[in-house]
PDB file of the backbone (N, CA, C, O) and the ligand in Angstrom, with CONECT records:
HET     ZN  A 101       1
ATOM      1  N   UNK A   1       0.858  -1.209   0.000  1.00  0.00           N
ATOM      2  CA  UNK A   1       0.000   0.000   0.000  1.00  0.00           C
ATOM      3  C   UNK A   1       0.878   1.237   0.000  1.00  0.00           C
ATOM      4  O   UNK A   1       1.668   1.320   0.940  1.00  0.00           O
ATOM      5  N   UNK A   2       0.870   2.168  -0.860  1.00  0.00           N
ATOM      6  CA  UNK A   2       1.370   3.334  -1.297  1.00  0.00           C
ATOM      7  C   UNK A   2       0.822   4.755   0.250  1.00  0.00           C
ATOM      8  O   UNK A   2      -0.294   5.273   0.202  1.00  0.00           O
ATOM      9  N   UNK A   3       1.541   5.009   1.070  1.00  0.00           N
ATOM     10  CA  UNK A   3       1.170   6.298   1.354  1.00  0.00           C
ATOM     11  C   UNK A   3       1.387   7.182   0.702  1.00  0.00           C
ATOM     12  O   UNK A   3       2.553   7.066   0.325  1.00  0.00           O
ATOM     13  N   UNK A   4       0.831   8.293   0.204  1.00  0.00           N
ATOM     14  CA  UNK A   4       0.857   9.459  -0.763  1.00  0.00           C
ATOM     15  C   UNK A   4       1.139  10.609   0.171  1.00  0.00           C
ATOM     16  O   UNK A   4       1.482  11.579  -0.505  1.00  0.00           O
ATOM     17  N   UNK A   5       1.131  10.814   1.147  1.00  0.00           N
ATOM     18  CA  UNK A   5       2.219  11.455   2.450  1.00  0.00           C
ATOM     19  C   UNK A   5       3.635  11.285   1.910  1.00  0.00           C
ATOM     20  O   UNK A   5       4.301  12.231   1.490  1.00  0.00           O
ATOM     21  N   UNK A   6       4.043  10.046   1.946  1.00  0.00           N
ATOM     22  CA  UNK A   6       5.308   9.421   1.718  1.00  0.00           C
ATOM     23  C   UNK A   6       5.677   9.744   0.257  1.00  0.00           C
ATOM     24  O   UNK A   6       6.567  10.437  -0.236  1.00  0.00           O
ATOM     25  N   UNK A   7       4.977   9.223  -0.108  1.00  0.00           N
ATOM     26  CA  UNK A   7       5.207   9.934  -1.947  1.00  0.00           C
ATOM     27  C   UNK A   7       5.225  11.044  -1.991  1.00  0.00           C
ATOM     28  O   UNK A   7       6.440  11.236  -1.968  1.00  0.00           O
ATOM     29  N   UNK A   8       4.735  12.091  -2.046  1.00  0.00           N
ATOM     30  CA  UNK A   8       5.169  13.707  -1.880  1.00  0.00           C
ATOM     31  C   UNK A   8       6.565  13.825  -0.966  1.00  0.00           C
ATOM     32  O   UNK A   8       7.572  14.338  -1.454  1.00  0.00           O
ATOM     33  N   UNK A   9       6.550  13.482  -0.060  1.00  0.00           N
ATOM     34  CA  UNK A   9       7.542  13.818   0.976  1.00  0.00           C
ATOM     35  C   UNK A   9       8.844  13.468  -0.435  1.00  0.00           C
ATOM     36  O   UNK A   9       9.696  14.249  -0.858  1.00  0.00           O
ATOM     37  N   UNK A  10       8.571  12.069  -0.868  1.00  0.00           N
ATOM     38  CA  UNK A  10       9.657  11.545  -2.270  1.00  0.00           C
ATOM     39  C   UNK A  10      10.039  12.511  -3.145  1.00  0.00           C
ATOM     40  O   UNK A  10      11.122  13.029  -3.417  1.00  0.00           O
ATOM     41  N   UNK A  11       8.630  12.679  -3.630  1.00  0.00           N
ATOM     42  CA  UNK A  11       8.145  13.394  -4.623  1.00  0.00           C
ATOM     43  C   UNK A  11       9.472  14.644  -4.918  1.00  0.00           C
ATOM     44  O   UNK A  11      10.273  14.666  -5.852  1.00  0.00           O
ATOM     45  N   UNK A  12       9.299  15.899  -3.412  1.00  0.00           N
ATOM     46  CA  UNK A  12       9.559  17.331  -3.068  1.00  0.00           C
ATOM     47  C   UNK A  12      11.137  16.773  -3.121  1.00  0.00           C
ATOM     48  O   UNK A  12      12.051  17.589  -3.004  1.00  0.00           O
ATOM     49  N   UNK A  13      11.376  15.565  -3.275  1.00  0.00           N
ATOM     50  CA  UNK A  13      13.418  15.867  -3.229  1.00  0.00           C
ATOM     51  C   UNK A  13      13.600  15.873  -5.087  1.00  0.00           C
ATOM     52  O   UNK A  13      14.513  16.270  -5.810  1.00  0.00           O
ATOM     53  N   UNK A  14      12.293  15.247  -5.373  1.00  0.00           N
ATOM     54  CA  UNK A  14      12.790  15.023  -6.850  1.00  0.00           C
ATOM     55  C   UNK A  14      11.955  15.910  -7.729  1.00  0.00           C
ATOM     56  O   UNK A  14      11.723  17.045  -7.314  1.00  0.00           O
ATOM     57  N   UNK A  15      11.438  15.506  -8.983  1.00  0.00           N
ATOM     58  CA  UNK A  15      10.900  16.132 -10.012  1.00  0.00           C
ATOM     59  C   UNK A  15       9.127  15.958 -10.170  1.00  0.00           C
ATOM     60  O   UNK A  15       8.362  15.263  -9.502  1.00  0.00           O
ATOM     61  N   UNK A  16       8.895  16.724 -11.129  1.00  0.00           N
ATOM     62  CA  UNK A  16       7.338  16.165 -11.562  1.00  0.00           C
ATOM     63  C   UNK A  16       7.400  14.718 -11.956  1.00  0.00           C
ATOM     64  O   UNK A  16       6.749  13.916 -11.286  1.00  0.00           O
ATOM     65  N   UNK A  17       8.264  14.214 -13.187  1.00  0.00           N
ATOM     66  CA  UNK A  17       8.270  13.554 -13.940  1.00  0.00           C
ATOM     67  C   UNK A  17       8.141  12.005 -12.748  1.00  0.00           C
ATOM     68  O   UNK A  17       7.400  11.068 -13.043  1.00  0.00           O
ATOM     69  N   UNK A  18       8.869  12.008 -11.635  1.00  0.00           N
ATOM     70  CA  UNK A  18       8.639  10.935 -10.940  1.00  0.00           C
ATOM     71  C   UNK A  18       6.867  10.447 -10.358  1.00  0.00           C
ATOM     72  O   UNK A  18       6.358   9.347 -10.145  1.00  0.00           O
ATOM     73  N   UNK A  19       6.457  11.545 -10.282  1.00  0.00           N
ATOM     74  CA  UNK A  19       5.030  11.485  -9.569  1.00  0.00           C
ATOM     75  C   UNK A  19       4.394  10.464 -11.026  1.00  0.00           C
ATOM     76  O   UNK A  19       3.708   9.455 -10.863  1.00  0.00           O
ATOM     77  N   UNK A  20       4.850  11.059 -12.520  1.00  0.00           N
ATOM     78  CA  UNK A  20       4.181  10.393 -13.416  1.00  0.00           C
ATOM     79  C   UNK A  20       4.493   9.157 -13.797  1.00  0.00           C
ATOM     80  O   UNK A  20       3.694   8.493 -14.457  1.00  0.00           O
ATOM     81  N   UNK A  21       5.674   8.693 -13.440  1.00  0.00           N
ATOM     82  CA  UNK A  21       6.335   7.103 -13.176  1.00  0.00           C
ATOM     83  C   UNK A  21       5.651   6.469 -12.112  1.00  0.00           C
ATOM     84  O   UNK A  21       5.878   5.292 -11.831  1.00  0.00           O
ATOM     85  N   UNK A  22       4.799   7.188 -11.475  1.00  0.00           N
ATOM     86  CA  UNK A  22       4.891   6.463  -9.852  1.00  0.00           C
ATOM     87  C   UNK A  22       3.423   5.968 -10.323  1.00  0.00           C
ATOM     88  O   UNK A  22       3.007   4.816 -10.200  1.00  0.00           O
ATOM     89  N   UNK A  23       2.560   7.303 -11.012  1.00  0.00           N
ATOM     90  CA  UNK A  23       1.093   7.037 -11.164  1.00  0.00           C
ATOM     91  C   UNK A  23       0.613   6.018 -12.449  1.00  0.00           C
ATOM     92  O   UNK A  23      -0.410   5.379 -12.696  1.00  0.00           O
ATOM     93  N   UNK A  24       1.685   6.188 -13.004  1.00  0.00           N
ATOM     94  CA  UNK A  24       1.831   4.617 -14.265  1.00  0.00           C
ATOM     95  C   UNK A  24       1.883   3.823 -14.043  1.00  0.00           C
ATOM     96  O   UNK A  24       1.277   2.924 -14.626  1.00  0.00           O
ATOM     97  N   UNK A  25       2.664   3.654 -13.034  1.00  0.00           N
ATOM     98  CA  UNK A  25       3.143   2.170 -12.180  1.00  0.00           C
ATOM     99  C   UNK A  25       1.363   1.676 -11.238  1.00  0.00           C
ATOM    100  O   UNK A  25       0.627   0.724 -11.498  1.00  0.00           O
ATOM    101  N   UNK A  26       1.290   2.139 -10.780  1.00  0.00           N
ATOM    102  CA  UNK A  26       0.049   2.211 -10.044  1.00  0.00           C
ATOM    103  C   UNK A  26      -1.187   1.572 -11.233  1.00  0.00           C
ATOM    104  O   UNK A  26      -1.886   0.569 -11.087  1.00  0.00           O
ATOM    105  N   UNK A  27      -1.159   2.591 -12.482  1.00  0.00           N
ATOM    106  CA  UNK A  27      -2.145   2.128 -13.254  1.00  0.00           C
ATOM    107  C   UNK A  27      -2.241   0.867 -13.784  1.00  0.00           C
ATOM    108  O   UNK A  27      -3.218   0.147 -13.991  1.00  0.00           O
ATOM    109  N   UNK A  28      -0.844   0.688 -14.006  1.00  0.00           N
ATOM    110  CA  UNK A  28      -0.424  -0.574 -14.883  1.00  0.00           C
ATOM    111  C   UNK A  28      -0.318  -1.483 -13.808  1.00  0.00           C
ATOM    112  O   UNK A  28       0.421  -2.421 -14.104  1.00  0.00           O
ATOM    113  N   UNK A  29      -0.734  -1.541 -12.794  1.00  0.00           N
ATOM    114  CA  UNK A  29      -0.955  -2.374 -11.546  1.00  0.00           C
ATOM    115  C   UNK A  29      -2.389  -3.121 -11.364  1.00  0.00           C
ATOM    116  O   UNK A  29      -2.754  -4.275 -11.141  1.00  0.00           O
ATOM    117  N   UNK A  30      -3.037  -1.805 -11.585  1.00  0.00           N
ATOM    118  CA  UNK A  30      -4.629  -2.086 -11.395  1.00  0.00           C
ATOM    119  C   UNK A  30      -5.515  -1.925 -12.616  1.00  0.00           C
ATOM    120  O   UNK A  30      -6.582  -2.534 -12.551  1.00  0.00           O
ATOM    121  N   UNK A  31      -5.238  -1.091 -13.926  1.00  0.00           N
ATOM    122  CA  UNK A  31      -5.959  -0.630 -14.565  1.00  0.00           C
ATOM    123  C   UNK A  31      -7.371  -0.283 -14.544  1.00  0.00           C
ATOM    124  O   UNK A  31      -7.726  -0.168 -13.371  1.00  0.00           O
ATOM    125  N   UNK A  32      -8.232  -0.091 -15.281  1.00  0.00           N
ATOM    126  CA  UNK A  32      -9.849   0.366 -15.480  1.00  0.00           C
ATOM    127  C   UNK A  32     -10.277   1.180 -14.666  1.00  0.00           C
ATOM    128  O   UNK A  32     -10.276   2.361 -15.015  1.00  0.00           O
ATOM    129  N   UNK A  33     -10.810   0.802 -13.240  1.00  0.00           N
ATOM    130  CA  UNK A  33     -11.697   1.791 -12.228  1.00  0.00           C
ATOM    131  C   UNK A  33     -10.804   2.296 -11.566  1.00  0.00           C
ATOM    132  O   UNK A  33     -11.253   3.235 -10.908  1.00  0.00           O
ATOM    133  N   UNK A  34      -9.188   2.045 -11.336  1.00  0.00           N
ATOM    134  CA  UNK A  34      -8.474   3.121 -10.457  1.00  0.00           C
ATOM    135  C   UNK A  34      -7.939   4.076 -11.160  1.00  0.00           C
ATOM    136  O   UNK A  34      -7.381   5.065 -10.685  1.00  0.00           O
ATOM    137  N   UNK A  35      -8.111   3.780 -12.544  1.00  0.00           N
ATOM    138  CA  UNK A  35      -7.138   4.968 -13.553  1.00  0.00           C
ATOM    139  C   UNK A  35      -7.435   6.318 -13.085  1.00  0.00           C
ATOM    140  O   UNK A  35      -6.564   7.151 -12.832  1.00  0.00           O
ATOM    141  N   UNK A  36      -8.992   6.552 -12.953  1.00  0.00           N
ATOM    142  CA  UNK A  36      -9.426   8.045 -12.813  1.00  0.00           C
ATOM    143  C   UNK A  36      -9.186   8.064 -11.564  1.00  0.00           C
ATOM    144  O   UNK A  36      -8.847   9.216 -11.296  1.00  0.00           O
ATOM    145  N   UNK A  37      -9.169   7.226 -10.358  1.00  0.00           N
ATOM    146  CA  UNK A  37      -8.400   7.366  -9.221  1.00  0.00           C
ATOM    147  C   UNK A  37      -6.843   8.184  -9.138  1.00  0.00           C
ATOM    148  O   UNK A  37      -6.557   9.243  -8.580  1.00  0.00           O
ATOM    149  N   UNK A  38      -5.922   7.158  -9.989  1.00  0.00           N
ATOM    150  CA  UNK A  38      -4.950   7.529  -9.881  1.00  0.00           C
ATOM    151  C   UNK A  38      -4.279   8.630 -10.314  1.00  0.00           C
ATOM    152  O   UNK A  38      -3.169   9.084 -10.036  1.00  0.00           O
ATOM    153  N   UNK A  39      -5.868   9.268 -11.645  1.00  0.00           N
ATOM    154  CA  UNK A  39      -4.871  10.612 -12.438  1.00  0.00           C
ATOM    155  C   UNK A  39      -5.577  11.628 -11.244  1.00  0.00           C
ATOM    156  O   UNK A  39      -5.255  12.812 -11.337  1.00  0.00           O
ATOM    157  N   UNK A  40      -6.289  11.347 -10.399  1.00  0.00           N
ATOM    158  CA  UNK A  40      -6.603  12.579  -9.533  1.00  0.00           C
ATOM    159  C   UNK A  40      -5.684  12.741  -8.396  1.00  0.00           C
ATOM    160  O   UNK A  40      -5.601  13.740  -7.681  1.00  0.00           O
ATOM    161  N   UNK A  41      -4.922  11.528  -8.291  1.00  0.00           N
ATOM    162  CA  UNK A  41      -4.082  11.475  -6.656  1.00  0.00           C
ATOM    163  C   UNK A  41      -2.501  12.603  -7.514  1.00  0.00           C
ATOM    164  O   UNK A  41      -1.656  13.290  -6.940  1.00  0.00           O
ATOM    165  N   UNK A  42      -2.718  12.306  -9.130  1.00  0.00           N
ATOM    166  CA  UNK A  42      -1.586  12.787  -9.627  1.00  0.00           C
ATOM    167  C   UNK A  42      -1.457  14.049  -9.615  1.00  0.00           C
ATOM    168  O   UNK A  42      -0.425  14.664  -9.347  1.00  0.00           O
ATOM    169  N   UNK A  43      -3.233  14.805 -10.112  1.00  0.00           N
ATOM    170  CA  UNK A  43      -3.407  15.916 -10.114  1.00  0.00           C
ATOM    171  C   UNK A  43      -3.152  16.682  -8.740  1.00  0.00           C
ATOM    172  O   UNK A  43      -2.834  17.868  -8.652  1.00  0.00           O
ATOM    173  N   UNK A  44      -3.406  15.526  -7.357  1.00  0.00           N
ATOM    174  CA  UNK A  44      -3.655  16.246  -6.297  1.00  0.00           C
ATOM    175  C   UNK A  44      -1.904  16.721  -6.127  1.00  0.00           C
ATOM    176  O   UNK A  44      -1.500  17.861  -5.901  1.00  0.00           O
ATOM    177  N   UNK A  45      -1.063  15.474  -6.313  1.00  0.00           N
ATOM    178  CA  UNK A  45       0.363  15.627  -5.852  1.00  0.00           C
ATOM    179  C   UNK A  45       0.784  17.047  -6.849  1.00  0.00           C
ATOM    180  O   UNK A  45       1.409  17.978  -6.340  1.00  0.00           O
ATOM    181  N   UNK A  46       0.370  17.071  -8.262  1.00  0.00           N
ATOM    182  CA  UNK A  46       1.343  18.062  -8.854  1.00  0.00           C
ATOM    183  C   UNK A  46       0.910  19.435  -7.717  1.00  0.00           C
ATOM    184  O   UNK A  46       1.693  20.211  -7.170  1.00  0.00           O
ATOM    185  N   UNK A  47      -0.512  19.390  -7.619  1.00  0.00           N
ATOM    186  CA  UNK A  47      -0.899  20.640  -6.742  1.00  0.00           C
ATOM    187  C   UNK A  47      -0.704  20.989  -5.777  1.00  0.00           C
ATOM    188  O   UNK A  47      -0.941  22.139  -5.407  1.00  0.00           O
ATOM    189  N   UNK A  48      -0.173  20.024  -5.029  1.00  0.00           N
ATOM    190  CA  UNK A  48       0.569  19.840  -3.664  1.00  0.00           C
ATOM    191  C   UNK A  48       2.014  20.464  -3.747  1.00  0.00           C
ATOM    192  O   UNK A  48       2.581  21.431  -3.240  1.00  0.00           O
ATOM    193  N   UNK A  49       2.291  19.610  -4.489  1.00  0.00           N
ATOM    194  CA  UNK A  49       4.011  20.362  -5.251  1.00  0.00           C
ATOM    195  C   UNK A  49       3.883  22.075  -5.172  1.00  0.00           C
ATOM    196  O   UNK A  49       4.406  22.864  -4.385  1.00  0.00           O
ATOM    197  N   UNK A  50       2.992  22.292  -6.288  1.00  0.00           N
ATOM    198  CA  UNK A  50       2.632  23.664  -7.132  1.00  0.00           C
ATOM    199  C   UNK A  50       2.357  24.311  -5.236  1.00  0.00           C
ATOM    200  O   UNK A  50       2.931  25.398  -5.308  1.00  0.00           O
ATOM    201  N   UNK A  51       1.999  24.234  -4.232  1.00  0.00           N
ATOM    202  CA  UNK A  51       1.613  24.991  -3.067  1.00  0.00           C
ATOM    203  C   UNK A  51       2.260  24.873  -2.239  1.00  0.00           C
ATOM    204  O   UNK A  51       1.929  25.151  -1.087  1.00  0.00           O
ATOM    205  N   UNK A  52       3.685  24.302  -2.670  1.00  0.00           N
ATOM    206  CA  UNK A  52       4.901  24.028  -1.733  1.00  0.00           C
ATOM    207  C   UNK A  52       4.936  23.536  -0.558  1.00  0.00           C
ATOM    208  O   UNK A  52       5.695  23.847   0.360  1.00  0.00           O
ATOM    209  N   UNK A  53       3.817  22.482  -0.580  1.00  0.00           N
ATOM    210  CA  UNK A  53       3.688  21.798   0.719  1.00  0.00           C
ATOM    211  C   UNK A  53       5.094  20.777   0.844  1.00  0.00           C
ATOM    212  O   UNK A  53       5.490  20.175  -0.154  1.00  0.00           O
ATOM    213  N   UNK A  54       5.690  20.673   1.970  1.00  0.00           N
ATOM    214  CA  UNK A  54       7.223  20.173   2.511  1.00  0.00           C
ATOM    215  C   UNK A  54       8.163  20.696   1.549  1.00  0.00           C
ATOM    216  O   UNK A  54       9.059  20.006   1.062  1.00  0.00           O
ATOM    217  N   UNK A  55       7.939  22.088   1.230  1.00  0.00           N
ATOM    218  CA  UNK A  55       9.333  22.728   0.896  1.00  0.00           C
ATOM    219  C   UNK A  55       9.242  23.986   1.413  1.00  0.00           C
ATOM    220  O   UNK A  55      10.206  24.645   1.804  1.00  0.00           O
ATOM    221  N   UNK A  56       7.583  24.488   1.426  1.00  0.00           N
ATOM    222  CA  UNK A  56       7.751  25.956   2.180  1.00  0.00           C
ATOM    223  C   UNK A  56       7.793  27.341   1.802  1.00  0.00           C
ATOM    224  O   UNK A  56       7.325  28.379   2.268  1.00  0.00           O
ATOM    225  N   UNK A  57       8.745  26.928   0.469  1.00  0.00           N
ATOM    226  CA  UNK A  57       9.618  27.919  -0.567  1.00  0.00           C
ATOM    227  C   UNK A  57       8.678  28.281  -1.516  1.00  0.00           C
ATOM    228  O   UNK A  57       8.814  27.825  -2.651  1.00  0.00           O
ATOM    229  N   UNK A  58       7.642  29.102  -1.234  1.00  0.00           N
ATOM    230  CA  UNK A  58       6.911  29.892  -2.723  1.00  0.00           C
ATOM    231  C   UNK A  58       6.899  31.454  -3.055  1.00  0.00           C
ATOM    232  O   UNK A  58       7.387  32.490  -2.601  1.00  0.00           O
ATOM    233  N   UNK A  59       6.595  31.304  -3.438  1.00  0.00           N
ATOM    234  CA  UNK A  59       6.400  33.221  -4.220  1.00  0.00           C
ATOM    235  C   UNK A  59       5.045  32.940  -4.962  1.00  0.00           C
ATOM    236  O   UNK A  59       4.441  31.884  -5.149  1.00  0.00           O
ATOM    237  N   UNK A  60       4.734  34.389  -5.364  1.00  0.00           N
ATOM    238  CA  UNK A  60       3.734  35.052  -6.223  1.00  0.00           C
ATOM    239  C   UNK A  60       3.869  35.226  -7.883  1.00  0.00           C
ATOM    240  O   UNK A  60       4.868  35.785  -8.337  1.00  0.00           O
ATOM    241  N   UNK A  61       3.173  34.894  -8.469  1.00  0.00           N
ATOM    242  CA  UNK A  61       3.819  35.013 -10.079  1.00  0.00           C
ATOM    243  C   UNK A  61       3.629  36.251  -9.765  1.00  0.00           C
ATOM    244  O   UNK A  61       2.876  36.584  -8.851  1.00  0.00           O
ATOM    245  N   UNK A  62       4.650  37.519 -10.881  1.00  0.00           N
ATOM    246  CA  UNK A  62       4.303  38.662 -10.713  1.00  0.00           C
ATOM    247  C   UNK A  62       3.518  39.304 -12.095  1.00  0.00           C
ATOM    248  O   UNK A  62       3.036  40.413 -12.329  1.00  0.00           O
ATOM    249  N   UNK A  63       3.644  37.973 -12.936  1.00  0.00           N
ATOM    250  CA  UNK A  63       2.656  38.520 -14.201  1.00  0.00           C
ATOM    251  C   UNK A  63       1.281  37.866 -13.944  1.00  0.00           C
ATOM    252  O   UNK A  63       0.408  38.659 -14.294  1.00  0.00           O
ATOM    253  N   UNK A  64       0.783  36.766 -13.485  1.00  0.00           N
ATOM    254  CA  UNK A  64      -0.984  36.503 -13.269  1.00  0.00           C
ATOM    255  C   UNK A  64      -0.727  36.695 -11.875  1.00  0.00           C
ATOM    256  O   UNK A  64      -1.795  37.025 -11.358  1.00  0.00           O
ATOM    257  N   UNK A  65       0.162  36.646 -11.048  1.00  0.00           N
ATOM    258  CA  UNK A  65      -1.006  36.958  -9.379  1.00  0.00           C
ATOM    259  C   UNK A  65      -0.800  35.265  -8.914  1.00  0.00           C
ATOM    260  O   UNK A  65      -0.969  35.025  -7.719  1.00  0.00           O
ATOM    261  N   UNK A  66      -0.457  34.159  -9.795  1.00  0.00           N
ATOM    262  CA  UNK A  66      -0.367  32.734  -9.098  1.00  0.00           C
ATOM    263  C   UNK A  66      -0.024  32.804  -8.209  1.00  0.00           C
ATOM    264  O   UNK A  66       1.119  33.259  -8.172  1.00  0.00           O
ATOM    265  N   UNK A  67      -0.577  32.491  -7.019  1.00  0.00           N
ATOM    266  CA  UNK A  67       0.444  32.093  -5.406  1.00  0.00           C
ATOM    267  C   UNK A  67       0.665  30.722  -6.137  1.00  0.00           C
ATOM    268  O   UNK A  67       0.352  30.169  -7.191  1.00  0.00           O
ATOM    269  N   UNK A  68       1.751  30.358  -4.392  1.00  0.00           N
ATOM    270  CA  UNK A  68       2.279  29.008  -4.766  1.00  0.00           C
ATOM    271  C   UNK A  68       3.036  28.741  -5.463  1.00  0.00           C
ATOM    272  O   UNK A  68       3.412  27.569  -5.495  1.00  0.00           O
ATOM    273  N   UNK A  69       3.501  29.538  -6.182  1.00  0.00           N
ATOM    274  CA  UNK A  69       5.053  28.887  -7.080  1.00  0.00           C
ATOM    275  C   UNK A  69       5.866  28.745  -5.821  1.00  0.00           C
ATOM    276  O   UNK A  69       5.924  29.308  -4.728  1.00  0.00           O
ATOM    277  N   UNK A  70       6.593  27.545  -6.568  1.00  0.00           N
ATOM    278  CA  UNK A  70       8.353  27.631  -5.571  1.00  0.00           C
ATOM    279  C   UNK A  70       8.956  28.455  -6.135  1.00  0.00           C
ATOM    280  O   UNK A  70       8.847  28.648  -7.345  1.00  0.00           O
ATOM    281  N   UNK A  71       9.657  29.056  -5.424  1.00  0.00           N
ATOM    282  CA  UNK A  71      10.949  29.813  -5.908  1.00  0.00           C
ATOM    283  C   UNK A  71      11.793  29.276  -6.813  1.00  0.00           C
ATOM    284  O   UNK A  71      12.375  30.060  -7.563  1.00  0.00           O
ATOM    285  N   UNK A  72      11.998  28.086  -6.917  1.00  0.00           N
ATOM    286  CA  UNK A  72      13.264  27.505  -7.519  1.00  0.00           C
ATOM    287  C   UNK A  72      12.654  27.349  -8.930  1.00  0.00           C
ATOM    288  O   UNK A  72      13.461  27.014  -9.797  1.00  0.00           O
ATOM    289  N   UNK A  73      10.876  27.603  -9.462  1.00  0.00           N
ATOM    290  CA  UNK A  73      10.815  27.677 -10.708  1.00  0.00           C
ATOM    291  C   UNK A  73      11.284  28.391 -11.841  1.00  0.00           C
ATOM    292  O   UNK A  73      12.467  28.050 -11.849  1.00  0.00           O
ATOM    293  N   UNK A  74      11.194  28.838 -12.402  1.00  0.00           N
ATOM    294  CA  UNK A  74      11.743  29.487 -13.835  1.00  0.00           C
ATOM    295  C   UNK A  74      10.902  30.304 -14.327  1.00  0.00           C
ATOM    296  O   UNK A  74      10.957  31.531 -14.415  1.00  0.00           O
ATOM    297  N   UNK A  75       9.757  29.241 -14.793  1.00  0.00           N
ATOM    298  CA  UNK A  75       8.234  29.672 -15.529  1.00  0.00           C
ATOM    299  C   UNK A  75       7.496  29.074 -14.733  1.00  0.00           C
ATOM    300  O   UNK A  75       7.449  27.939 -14.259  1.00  0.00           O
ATOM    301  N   UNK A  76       6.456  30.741 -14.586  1.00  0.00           N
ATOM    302  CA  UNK A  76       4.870  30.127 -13.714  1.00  0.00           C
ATOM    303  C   UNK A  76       4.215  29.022 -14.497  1.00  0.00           C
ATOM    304  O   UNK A  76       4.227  28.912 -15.723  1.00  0.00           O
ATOM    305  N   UNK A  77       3.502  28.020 -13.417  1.00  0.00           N
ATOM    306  CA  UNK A  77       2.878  26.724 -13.881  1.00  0.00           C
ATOM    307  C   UNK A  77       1.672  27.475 -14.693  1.00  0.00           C
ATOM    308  O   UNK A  77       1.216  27.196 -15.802  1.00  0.00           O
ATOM    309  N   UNK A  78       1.321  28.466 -13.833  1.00  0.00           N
ATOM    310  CA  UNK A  78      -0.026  29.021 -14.327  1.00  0.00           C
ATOM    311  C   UNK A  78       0.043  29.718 -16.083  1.00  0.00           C
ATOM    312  O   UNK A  78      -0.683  29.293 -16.982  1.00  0.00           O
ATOM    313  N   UNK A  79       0.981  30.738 -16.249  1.00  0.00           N
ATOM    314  CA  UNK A  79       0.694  31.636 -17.204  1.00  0.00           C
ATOM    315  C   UNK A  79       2.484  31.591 -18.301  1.00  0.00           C
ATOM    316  O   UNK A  79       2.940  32.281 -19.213  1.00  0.00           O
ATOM    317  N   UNK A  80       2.953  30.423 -17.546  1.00  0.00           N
ATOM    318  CA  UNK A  80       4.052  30.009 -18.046  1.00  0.00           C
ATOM    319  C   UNK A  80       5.424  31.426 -18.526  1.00  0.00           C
ATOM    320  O   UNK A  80       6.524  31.536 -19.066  1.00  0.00           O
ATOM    321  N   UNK A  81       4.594  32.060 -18.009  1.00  0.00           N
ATOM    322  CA  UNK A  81       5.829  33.561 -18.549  1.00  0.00           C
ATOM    323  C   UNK A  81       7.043  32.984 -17.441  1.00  0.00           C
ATOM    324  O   UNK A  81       7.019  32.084 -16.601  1.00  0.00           O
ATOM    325  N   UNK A  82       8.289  34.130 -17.946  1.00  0.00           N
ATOM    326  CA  UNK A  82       9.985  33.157 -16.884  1.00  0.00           C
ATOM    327  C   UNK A  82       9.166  34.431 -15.409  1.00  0.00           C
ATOM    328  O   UNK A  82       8.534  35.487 -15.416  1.00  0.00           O
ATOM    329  N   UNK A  83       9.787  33.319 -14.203  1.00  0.00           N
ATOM    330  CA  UNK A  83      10.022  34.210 -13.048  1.00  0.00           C
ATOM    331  C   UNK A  83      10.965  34.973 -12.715  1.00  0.00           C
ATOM    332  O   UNK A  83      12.072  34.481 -12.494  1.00  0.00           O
ATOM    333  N   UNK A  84      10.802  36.021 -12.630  1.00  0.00           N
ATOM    334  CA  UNK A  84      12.343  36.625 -11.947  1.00  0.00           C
ATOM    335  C   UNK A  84      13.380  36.038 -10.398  1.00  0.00           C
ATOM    336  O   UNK A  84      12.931  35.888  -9.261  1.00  0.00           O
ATOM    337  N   UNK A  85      14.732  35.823 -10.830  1.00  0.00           N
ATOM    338  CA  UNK A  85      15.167  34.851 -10.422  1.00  0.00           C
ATOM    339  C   UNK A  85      16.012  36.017  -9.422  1.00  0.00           C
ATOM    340  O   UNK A  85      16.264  37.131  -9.882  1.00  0.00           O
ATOM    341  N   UNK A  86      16.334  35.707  -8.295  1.00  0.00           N
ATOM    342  CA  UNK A  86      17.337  36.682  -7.558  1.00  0.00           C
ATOM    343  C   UNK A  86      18.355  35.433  -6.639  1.00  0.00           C
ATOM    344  O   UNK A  86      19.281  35.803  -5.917  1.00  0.00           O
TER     345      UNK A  86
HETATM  346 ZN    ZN A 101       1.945  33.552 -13.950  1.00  0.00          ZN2+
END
């Protein structure tokens, strides 16, 4: 059994791209009725990520107003313009 506590906690040392290895793995485990399960636990983690839950580290986009970026992004998730980096 997967805690998804534990997976984020994973998740926040590494990348997006792992959450989408993790939720493949999962699908290709169970397929049919957990798929839409699993793309929502995916959606929940990227959003979890995106609100810097166990890193802490966010800012404000300063072109849409997004809360919740991390700092360490580049380009807002939201409106994809670059962040200013200091
Ligand atoms: Zn933005």
């Amino acid at each position: 059994m997967v805690s998804w506590g534990g997976v984020t906690r994973y998740i926040a040392g590494e990348t997006a791209p792992v959450a989408t290895d993790t939720i493949n793995y999962v699908a290709d485990e169970t397929k049919g009725s957990v798929e839409t399960v699993a793309k929502s636990a995916a959606k929940g983690i990227v959003e979890g990520i995106a609100a810097g839950r166990g890193t802490g580290a966010t800012s404000f986009c300063p072109h849409c107003g997004a809360g919740g970026v991390q700092v360490n992004y580049k380009f807002c998730p939201e409106c994809g313009k670059p962040l200013a980096t200091s």
